[in-house]
C-alpha positions as CSV (number, residue, x, y, z in Angstrom):
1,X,0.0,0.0,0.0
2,X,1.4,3.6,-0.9
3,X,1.7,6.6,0.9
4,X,-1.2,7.9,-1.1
5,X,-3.5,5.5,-0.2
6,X,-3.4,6.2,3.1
7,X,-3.4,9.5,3.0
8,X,-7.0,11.5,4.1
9,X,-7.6,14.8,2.2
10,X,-7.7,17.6,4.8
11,X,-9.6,19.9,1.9
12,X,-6.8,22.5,3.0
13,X,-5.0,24.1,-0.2
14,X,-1.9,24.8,-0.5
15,X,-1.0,27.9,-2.9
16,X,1.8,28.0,-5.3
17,X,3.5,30.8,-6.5
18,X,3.0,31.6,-10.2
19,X,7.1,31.4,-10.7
20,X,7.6,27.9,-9.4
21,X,7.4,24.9,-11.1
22,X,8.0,21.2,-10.4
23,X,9.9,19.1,-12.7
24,X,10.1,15.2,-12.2
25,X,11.0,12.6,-14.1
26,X,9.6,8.7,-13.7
27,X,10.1,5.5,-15.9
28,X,8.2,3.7,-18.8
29,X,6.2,2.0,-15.6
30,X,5.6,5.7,-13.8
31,X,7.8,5.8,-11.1
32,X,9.7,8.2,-9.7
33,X,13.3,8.8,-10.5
34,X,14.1,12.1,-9.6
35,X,12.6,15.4,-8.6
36,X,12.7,19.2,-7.9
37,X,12.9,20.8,-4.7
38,X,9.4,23.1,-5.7
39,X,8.3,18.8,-6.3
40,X,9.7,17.6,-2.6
41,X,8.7,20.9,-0.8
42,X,5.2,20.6,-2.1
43,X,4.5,17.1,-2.0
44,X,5.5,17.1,1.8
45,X,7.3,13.6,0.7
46,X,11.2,13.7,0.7
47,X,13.4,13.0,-2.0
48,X,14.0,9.5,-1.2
49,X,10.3,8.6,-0.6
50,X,9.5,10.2,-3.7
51,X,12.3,8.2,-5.9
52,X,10.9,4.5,-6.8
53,X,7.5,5.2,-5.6
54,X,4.3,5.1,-8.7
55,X,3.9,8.7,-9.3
56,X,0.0,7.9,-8.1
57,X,1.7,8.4,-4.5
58,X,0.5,12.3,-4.8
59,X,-2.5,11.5,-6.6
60,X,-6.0,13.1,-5.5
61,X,-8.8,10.6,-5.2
62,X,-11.2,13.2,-6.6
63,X,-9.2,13.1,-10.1
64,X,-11.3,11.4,-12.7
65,X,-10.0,8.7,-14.4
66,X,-10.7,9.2,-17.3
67,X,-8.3,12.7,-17.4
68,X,-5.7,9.6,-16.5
69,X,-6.7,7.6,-19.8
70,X,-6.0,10.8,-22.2
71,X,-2.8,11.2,-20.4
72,X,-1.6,7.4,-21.0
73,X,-3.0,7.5,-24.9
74,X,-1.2,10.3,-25.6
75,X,2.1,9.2,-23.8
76,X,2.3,6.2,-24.7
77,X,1.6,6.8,-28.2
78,X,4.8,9.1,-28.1
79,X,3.6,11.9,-27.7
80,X,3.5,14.5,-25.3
81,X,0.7,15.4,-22.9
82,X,-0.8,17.5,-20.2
83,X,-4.1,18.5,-18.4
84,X,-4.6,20.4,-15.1
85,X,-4.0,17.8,-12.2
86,X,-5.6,18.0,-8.2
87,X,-2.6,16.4,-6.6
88,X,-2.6,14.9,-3.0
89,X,0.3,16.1,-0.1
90,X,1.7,13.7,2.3
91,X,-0.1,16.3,4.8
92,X,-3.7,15.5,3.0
93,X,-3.6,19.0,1.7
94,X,-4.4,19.8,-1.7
95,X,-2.6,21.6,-4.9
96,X,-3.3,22.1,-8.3
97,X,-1.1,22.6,-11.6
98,X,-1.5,22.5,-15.3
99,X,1.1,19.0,-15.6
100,X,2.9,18.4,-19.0
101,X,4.6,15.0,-20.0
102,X,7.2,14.1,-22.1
103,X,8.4,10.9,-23.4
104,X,12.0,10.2,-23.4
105,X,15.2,7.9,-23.7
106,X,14.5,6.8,-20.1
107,X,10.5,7.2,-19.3
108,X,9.0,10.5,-19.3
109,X,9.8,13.9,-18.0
110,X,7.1,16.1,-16.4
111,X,7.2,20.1,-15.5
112,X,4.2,21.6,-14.6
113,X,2.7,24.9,-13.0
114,X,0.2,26.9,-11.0
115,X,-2.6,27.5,-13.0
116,X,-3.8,30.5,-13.9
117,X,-5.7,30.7,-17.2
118,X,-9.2,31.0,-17.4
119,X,-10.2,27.7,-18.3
120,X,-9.4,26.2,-15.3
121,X,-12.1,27.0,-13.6
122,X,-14.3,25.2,-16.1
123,X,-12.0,22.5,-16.0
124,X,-12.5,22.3,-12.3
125,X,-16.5,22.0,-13.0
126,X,-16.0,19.7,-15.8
127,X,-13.6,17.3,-13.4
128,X,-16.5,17.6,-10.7
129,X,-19.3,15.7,-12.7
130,X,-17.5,13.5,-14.7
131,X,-15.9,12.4,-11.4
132,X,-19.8,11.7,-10.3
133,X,-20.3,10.0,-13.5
134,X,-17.5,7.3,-12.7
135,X,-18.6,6.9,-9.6
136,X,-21.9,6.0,-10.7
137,X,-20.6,3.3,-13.4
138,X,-18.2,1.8,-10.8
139,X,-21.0,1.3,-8.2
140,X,-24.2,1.0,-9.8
141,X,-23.3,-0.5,-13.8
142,X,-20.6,-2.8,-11.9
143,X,-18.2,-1.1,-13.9
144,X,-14.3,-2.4,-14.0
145,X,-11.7,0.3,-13.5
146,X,-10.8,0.6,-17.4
147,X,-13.9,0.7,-18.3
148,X,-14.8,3.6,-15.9
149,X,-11.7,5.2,-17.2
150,X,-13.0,4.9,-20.4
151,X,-16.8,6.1,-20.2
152,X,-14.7,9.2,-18.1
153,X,-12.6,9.8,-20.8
154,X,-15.7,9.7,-23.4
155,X,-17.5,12.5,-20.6
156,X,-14.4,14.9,-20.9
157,X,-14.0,14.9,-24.6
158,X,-18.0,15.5,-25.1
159,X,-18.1,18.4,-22.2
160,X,-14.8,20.1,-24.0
161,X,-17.2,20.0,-27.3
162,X,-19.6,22.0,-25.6
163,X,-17.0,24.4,-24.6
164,X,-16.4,25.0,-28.6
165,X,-13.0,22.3,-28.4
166,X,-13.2,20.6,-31.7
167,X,-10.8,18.0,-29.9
168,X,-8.9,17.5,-27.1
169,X,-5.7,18.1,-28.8
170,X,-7.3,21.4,-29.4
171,X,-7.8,22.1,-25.8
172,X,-4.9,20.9,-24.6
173,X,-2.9,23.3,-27.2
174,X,-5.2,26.2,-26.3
175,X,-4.8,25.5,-22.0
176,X,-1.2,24.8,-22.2
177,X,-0.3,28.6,-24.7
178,X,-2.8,29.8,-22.4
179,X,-1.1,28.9,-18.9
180,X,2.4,29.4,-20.1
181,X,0.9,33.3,-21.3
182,X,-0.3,34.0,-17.6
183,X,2.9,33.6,-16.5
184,X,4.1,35.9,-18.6
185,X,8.2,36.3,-18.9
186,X,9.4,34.9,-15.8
187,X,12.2,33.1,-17.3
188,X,14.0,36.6,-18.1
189,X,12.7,38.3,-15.2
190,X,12.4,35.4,-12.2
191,X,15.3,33.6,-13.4
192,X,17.7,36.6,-14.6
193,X,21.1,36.2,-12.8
194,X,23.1,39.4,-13.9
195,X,26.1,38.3,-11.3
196,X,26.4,35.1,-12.7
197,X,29.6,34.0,-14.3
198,X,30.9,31.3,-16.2
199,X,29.0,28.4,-17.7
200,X,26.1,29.5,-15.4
201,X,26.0,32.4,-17.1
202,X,26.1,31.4,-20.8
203,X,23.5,28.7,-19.9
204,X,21.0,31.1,-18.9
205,X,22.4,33.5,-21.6
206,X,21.5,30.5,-24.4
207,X,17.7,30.4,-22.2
208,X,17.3,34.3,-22.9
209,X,18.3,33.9,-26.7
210,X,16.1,30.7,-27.2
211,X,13.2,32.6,-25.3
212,X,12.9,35.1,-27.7
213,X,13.2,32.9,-30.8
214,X,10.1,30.6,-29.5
215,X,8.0,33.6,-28.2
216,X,8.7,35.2,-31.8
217,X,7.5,31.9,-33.6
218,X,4.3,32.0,-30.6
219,X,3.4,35.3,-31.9
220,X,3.7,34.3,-35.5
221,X,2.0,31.3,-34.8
222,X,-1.0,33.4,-33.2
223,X,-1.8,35.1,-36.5
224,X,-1.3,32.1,-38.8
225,X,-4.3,30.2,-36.6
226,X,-6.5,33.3,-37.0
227,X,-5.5,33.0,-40.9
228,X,-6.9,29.7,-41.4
229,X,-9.8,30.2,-39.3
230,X,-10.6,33.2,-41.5
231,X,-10.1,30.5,-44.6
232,X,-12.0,27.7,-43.0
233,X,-15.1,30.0,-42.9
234,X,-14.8,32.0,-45.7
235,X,-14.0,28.3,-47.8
236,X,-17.2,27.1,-46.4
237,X,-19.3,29.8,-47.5
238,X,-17.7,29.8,-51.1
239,X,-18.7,26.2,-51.1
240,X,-22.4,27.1,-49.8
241,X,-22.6,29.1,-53.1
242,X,-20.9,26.3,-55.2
243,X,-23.9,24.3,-54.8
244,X,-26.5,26.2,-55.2
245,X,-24.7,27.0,-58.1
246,X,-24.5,23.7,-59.4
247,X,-27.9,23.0,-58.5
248,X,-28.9,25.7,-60.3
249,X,-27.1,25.3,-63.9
250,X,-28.5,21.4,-63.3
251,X,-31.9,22.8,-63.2
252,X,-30.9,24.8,-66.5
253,X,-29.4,22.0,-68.0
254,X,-32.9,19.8,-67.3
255,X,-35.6,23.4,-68.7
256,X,-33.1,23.7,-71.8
257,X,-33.6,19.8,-72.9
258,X,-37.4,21.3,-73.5
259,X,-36.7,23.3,-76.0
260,X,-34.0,20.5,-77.3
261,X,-36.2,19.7,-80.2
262,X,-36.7,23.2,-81.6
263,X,-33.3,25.1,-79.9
264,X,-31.0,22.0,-79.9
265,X,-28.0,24.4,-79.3
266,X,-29.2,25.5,-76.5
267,X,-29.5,22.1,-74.5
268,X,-26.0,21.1,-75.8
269,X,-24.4,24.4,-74.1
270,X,-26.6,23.8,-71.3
271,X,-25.0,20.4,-70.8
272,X,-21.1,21.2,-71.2
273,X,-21.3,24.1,-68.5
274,X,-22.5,21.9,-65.9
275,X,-19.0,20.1,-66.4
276,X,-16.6,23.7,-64.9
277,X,-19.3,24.5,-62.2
278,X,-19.2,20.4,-60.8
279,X,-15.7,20.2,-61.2
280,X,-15.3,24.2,-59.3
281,X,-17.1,22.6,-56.7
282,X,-15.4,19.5,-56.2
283,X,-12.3,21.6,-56.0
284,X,-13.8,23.5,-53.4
285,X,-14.8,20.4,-51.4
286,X,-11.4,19.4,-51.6
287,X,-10.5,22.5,-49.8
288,X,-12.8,21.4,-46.3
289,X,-10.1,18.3,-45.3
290,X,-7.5,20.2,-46.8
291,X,-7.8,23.3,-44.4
292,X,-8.6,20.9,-41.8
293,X,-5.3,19.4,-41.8
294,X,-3.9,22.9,-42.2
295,X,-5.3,23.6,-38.7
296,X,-4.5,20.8,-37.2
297,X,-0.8,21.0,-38.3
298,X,-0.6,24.6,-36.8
299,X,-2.5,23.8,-33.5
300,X,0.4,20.7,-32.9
301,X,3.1,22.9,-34.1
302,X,1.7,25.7,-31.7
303,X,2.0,23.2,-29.2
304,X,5.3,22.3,-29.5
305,X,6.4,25.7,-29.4
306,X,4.9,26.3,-25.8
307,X,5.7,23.4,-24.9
308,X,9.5,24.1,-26.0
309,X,9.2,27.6,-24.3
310,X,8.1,26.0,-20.7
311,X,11.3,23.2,-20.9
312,X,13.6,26.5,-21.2
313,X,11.8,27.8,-18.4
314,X,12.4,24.9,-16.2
315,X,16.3,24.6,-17.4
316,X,16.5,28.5,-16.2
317,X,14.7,27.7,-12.5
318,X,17.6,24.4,-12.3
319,X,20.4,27.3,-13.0
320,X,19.0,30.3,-11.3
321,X,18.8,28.0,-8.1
322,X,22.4,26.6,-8.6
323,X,23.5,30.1,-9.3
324,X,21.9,31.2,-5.6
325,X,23.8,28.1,-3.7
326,X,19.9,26.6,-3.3
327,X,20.5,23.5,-5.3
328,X,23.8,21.6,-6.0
329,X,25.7,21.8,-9.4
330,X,24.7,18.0,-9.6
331,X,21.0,18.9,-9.9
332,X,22.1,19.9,-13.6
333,X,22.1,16.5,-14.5
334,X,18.4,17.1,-15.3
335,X,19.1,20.1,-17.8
336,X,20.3,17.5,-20.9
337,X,17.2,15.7,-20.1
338,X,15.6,19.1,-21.1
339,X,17.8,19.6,-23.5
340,X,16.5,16.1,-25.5
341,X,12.9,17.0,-24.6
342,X,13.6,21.0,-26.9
343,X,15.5,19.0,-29.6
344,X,13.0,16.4,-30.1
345,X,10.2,19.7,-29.9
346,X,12.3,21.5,-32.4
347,X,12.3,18.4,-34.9
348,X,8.6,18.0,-34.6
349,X,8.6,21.9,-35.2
350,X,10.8,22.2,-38.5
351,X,8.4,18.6,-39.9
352,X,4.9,20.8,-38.5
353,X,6.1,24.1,-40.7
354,X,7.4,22.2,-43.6
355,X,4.0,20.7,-44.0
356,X,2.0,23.7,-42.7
357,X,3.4,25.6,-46.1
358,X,3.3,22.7,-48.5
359,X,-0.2,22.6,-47.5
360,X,-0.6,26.1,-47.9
361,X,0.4,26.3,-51.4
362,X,-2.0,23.4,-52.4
363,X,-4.6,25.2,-51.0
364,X,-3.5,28.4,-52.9
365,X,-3.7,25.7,-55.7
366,X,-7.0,24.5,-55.4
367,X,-8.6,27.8,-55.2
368,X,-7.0,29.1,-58.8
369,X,-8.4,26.0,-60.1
370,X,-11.6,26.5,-58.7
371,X,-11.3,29.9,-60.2
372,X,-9.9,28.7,-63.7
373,X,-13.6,26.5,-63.9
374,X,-15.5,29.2,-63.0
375,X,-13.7,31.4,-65.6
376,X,-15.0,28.6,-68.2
377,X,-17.9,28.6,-66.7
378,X,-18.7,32.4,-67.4
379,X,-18.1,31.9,-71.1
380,X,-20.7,28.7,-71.9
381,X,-23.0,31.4,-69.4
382,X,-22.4,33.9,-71.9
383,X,-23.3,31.7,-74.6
384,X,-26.4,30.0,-73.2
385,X,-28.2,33.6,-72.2
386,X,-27.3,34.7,-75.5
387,X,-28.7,31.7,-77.4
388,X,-32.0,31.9,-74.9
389,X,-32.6,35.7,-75.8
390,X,-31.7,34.6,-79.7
391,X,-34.2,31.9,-79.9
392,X,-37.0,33.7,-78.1
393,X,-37.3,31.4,-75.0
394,X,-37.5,33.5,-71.9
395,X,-40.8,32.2,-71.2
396,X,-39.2,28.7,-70.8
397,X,-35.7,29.5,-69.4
398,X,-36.1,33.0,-67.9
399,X,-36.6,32.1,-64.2
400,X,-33.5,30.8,-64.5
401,X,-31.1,33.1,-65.6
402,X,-31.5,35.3,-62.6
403,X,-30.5,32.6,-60.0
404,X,-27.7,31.8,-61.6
405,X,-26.4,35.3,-62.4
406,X,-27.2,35.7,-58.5
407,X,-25.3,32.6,-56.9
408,X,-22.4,33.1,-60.2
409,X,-21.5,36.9,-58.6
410,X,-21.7,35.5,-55.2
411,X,-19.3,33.0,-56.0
412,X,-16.6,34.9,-57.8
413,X,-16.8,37.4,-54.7
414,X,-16.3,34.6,-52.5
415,X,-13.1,33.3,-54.9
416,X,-12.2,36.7,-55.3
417,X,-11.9,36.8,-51.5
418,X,-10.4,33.5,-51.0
419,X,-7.7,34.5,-53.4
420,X,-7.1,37.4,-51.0
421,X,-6.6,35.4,-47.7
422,X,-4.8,33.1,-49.7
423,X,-1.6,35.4,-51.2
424,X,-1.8,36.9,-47.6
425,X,-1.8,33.8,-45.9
426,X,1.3,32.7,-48.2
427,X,3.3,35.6,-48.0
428,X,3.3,34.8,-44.4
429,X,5.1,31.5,-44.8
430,X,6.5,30.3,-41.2
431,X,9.5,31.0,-41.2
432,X,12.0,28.4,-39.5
433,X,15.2,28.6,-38.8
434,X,16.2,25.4,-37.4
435,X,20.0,25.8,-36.9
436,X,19.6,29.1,-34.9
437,X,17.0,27.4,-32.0
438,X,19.3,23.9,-32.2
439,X,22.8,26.3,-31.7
440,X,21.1,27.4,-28.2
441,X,19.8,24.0,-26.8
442,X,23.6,22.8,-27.8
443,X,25.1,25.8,-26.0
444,X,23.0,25.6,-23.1
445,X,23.4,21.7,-22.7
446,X,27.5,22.1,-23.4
447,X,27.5,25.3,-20.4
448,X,25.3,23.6,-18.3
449,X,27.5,19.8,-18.5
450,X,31.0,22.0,-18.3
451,X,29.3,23.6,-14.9
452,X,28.4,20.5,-13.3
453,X,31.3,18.5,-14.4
454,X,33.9,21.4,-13.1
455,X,32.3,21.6,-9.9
């Protein structure tokens, strides 16, 4: 039996200070290998009943499982993770944090913070009745403890829908860039040493630089996800038009095979400009999964960013603390742990933007062909009002020639503003410059090493 089991919550809360943050790291099984002194202090364990114990030794028992479930699907998918956790003190008080995991060579590595953003509050009421709703499957459906886990998991994904989370990757992204925001720059100004000297020094000197290449990509980042927001909506109106469109010239095509025997021109036009219009609009259907993708390549590689951004933090709070005689030089051992965990985050990064522009330009693609159809389109037009005005016919086809010229302008405003978004979009390629963000995590692991090795 762990410590945690036995452990009563007192409903006492402890509060954590918005510049501290706990770093652990545990093995492929979950349990403990080392810790931070924010970790011990907090916890109200030592270090040594801390190290080999399940990292459930400080879990709450008012956590819902299922919040447990995405955590391990994520992870052990390879790939990393984070929600806001309740955790449990040796004392039975309580304290909460926004946790991130990251898998590694060894297990997984964990930093985590106070929370501050708005959403945890509705986190806090969405943990609350899905915690009820376990409850209920375990003791009244007979439930077994996966599949509680399971129907929990299924609650939390449905009540972050309602909240206006397309997925949980989505809210995850969104919590984490919003919790690492509310702290603001605490890195530069908590963790600033100006006295320090030596490989201290450059290590935090490499955290400032890399701090202000990932806040710049952040920013960046920020506008590129209101870009393809703007797209997504402004694609799915265009494609509104598209078929009413088509519907429309179809219902042409079918009045002008009326007058086949008399105006046989007419119904042969009719039927070749149904071809551009139901080829523009499958070209604009094509656009829906393709600006889905889009989004969902900049939410991961916003993701990574922060993510990225908060392992620098910690590596600056392991060398501030060493640089104030609060830790020993030997608690950098962690920092090329960190180090790993911004490489691998970088990778990911350069792979994300690569395939955030590549999609871009086929998007940029797809909507000049759209265009291109429609451009065909307007000629047969042309030709059929011309033929239905020559052949004295109005009273047959006139009805229709208002609809279409109606949903036809509406479309080519629509392209016309797609077009737009889309050379602006382009011309705001992410720009990624791998060599410069890897040249800091290699100085600050090589300053960092030379530090704890001299000492």
């Amino acid at each position: 039996m762990s410590f945690g089991e036995l452990t009563v919550p007192s409903g006492l809360e402890q509060v954590i200070g918005p510049e501290e943050l706990f770093f652990s790291t545990t093995d492929r099984r979950g349990l403990i290998r080392s810790g931070n002194s924010v970790f011990v202090r907090t916890s109200r364990f030592s270090l040594d009943e801390l190290t080999g114990a399940s990292h459930s030794i400080v879990r709450h028992p008012d956590m819902p499982a299922g919040i447990f479930q995405l955590l391990w699907d994520r992870m052990l998918a390879g790939r990393p993770a984070g929600a806001y956790v309740r955790n449990l003190a040796k004392d039975g008080s309580h304290y909460w944090v926004f946790a991130t995991m990251t898998p590694s060579a060894e297990g997984f590595l964990s930093v985590r913070m106070a929370p501050r953003a708005g959403l945890f509050e509705e986190v806090k009421r969405i943990y609350k009745y899905v915690a009820d709703v376990e409850l209920e499957a375990a003791e009244h459906d007979r439930m077994n403890r996966r599949d509680v886990a399971l129907a929990g998991r299924e609650q939390i994904e449905r009540l972050l829908g309602e909240l206006g989370f397309g997925s949980h990757d989505d809210f995850l992204t969104e919590a984490l860039t919003a919790e690492v925001a509310a702290r603001g720059r605490l890195a530069s100004a908590t963790y600033a040493r100006p006295r320090a000297q030596g490989p201290i020094a450059e290590v935090l000197a490499g955290v400032g630089t890399l701090e202000t290449l990932l806040t710049g990509l952040v920013e960046r980042l920020e506008g590129y996800r209101v870009f393809s927001d703007r797209l997504i909506r402004s694609s799915n109106q265009v494609l509104d038009v598209a078929r009413r469109l088509d519907e429309v010239v179809a219902r042409a095509q079918v009045a002008s095979e009326t007058v086949a025997d008399t105006v046989p021109v007419l119904s042969n036009v009719a039927r070749v400009m149904v071809t551009p219009t139901g080829t523009a609009m499958v070209t604009l259907e094509r656009l829906v999964p393709r600006l889905a993708a889009l989004r969902s390549c900049v939410t991961d590689l916003r993701f990574r960013i922060v993510l990225a951004s908060l392992h620098n933090d910690m590596v600056a709070a392991f060398a501030a603390e060493v640089a104030d005689g609060l830790a020993p030089p030997t608690s950098l051992s962690e920092v090329p742990q960190l180090c790993d965990a911004v490489q691998e985050s970088v990778l990911e990064m350069s792979a994300r933007a690569q395939q955030v522009n590549r999609t871009l330009r086929e998007i940029v693609a797809e909507i000049a062909e759209a265009g291109e159809r429609l451009t065909e389109f307007r000629w047969f037009l042309g030709k059929w009002r011309m033929l239905v005005l020559r052949h004295r016919v109005e009273n047959a086809l006139g009805d229709l020639v208002r609809p279409i010229d109606d949903e036809f302008t509406a479309i080519w405003d629509g392209l016309d503003m797609l077009h737009a978004l889309g050379r602006e979009f382009e011309s705001s390629a992410v720009p990624f410059d791998v060599r410069a963000l890897e040249a800091q995590v290699a100085r600050i692991r090589v300053a960092a090493t030379e530090y704890r090795d001299a000492c």
